[in-house]
C-alpha positions, 0 to 999 in steps of 0.5 A, a space after each residue: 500500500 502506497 504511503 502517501 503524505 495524507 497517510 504519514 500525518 494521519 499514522 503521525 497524529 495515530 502515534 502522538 495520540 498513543 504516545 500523549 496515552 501512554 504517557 498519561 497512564 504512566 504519569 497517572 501510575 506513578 501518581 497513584 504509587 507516589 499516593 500510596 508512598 504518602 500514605 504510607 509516610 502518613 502512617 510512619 509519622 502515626 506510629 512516631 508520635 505514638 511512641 512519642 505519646 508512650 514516652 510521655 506517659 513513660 516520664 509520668 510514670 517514672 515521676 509519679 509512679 503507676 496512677 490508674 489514669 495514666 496506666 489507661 492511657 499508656 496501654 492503649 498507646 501500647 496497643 495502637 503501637 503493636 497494631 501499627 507495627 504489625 500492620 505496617 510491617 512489609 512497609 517497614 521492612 522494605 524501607 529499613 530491612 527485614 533485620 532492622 524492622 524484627 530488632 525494631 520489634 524486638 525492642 518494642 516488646 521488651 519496652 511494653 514488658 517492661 513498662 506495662 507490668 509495674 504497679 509502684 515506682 520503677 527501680 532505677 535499673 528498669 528506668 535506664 533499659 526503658 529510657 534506653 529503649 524508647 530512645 532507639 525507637 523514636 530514632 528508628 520511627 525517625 530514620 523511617 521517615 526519613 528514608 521513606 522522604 528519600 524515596 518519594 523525593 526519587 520517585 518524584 524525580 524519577 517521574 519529572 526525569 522519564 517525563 521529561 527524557 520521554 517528552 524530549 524523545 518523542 519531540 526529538 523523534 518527530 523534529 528528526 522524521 519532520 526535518 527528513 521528510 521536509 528535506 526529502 519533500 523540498 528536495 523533490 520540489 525543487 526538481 519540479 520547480 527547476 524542471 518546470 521552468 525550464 519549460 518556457 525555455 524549450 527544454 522538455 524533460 522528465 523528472 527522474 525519481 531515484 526512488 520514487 516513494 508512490 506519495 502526492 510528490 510522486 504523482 504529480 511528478 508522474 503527472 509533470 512528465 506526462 505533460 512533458 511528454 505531450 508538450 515534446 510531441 505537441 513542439 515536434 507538430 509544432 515544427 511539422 507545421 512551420 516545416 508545411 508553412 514555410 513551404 507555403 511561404 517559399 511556393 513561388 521559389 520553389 515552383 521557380 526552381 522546378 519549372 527552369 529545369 522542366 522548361 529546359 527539358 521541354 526545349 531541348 525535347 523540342 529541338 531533339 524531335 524537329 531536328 533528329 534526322 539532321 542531328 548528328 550522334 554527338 549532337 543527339 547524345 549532348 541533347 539527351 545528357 542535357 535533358 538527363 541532367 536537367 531531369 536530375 536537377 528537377 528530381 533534387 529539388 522534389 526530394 529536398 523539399 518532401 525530405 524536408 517536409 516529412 515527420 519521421 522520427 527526429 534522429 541525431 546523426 553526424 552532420 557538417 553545418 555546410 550540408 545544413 545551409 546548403 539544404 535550406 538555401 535549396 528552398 530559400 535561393 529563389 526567394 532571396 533573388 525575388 526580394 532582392 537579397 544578397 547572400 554570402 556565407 563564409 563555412 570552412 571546410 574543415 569546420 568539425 561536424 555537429 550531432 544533430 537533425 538536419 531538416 530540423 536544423 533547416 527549420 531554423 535557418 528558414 525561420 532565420 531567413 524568413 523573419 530576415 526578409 520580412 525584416 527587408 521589404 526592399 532588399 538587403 544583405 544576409 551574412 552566414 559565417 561559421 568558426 570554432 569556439 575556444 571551448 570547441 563549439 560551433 558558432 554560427 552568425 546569421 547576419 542581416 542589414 534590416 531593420 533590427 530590434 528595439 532594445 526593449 523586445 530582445 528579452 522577449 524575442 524567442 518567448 511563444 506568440 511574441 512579435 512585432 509584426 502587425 495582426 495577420 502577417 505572424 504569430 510569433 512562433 518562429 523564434 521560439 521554435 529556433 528556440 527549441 530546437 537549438 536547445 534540443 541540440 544541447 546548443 545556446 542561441 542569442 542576438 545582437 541588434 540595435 533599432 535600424 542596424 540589424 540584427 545578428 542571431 548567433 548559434 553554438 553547437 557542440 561539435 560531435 565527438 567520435 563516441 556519439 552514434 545516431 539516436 533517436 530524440 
């Protein structure tokens, strides 16, 4: 059964409520044996001042002989005596000793006898054993008192010693589950906190639990990577959309690009069936490798364009940036001359590889060109340079000479549905998705712009190393 943080409570206040019982009955037990150890002590000071009330009429009678008054009284002094020592006797052979308590009782019997039989004056002989005695018992009846005090002055201290060490251990004990569930609790919060928000920033990943303890933090991290996960897929439809409508954007460029190579055929067809008889081998041969050739060019732009188009599973491979420009300048080439642009590009060829996906590298670099060309309605210039960085990443600069950007929208540029672009000419989703994509690639990606200077979007990329072999995303 999963223990949630619901359950922890209920079992922490189940265990305080036993706990505040047990130490209830073991305070009311304590209570009641100190009760009864008072009593007792009740009991140790009447048999005291008995044997003081017998010591009294002992000095009467040793001053004025046996009156029948005093003889009355002093028996039955005697006899409470007798009583209490019997009836006390467990109780004072527990505190004193069973030897001490039958010398005490001894002595006892030896002062009534002494005491109780006379009828005339005392001999001086019996007066000394008599005195002797009663002395030795009131010291007894007071050693008594005082060694029952002891104990019940420990009892006390022992009862507010086990309530205080009990107190403090089940405070300590419930400060030390508190303090490790706390840190246990704050710890994987903060996963889910860092984790989410990295969300706006294009980083879709799970949480990973070490050992994931099936409470509410468990299922609301279950329920974060769930969302992660549908957030990942929603991005990558994201992208196959912007993939569909940048080829809306680029229709023309790309229509351009199919029918020159098609119109060449059509021309050269042409000339080959209205000249055939009088063309010679060579000549029908050259005619034929052009159509060949012509038909290639027209079959590279289909493939470029449906291998840029399709949703496959996005898979990291080993990839030169050269390849990665070269493909979206196969979309782009015609819309840069209709608009007017001029573009160079500076990659050397021994630039090391990048892992990555090349058609959603491409995406990037059309919603580059795309937001370049509407930032140039009267043409302009494009830049695309490559390098290597002192800590070994790829840093790509694209650079136009449009219109730039305000110094208060640079924080926002790559945030969802921000753009400055007025209602029905874009939804803002381009920057983000470059966003996205180059942190998916483990990349970085900034601008530089100042109003009416253009702007600079530079990428850096981890170049692959020899251990990286295709995955999938």
């Amino acid at each position: 059964m999963p223990v949630t943080i619901r359950t922890k409570i209920i079992l922490g206040f189940v265990a305080s409520l036993i706990f505040v019982s047990v130490l209830s009955m073991a305070f009311g037990l304590n209570i009641m044996t100190l009760k009864n150890k008072m009593v007792v002590l009740d009991q140790f000071h009447g048999l005291l001042d008995n044997i003081l009330e017998i010591r009294r009429y002992e000095k009467n009678t040793i001053l004025y002989g046996y009156q029948d008054k005093i003889v009355v009284e002093l028996q039955d002094y005697l006899h409470r005596t007798q009583s209490d020592i019997t009836s006390l006797s467990d109780s004072i052979s527990m505190v004193a000793g069973i030897d001490r308590y039958n010398d005490f009782k001894k002595k006892f019997e030896t002062y009534k006898a002494l005491i109780g039989t006379g009828k005339n004056r005392l001999d001086t002989a019996k007066v000394a054993q008599i005195r002797s005695l009663g002395s030795d018992m009131v010291a007894f009846c007071e050693g008594l008192l005082v060694k029952k005090r002891e104990r019940i002055n420990r009892s006390l201290e022992y009862m507010v010693s086990f309530s205080i060490i009990a107190v403090g251990g089940f405070i300590f004990c419930v400060a030390g589950l508190f303090l490790f569930e706390a840190k246990s609790l704050l710890k994987r919060l903060k996963q889910v906190t860092l984790a989410t928000k990295s969300i706006p920033k294009g980083q879709f990943k799970t949480i990973m639990e070490e050992a994931p303890k099936h409470d509410e933090i468990s299922q609301l991290i279950a329920g974060f990577n769930q969302m992660v996960r549908e957030l990942d897929e929603k991005q990558e439809q994201l992208v196959q959309s912007r993939k569909l409508a940048s080829i809306g954007t680029f229709t023309s460029g790309i229509a351009h690009e199919i029918n020159n190579p098609l119109n060449n055929i059509s021309l050269t067809a042409d000339g080959l069936l209205e000249g055939f008889e009088d063309l010679s081998g060579t000549e029908t041969r050259e005619m034929i490798h052009d159509i060949i050739t012509q038909t290639s060019r027209a079959s590279g732009v289909v493939k470029n364009l449906l291998d840029f188009s399709r949703s496959d599973q996005t898979v990291m491979s080993r990839i030169s940036v050269s390849d990665v420009i070269s493909g979206t300048l196969g979309l782009v080439r015609n819309q840069l001359m209709v608009n007017r642009i001029r573009l160079t590009t500076d990659i050397p060829e021994t630039l090391p590889a990048i892992r990555g996906n090349l058609h959603n590298l491409e995406q990037v670099f059309i919603n580059l060109f795309s937001n370049a060309m509407a930032a140039m309605p009267a043409g302009g210039d494009i830049s695309i340079t490559a390098d290597v960085q002192e800590d070994g990443r790829i840093r790509i600069r694209f650079k136009d000479s449009g219109q730039g950007i305000a110094p208060e929208n640079l924080a926002q540029i790559f945030d969802p549905f921000f753009t400055t672009k007025s209602v029905g000419r874009g939804t803002g989703l381009g920057l983000s998705i470059v966003y996205g994509i180059i942190k998916k690639h483990d990349g970085h990606v900034a601008v530089e712009s100042d109003k009416g200077q253009g702007a600079c979007f530079i990428i850096l990329l981890p170049a692959v190393t020899d251990d990286q072999e295709n995955v999938s995303i």
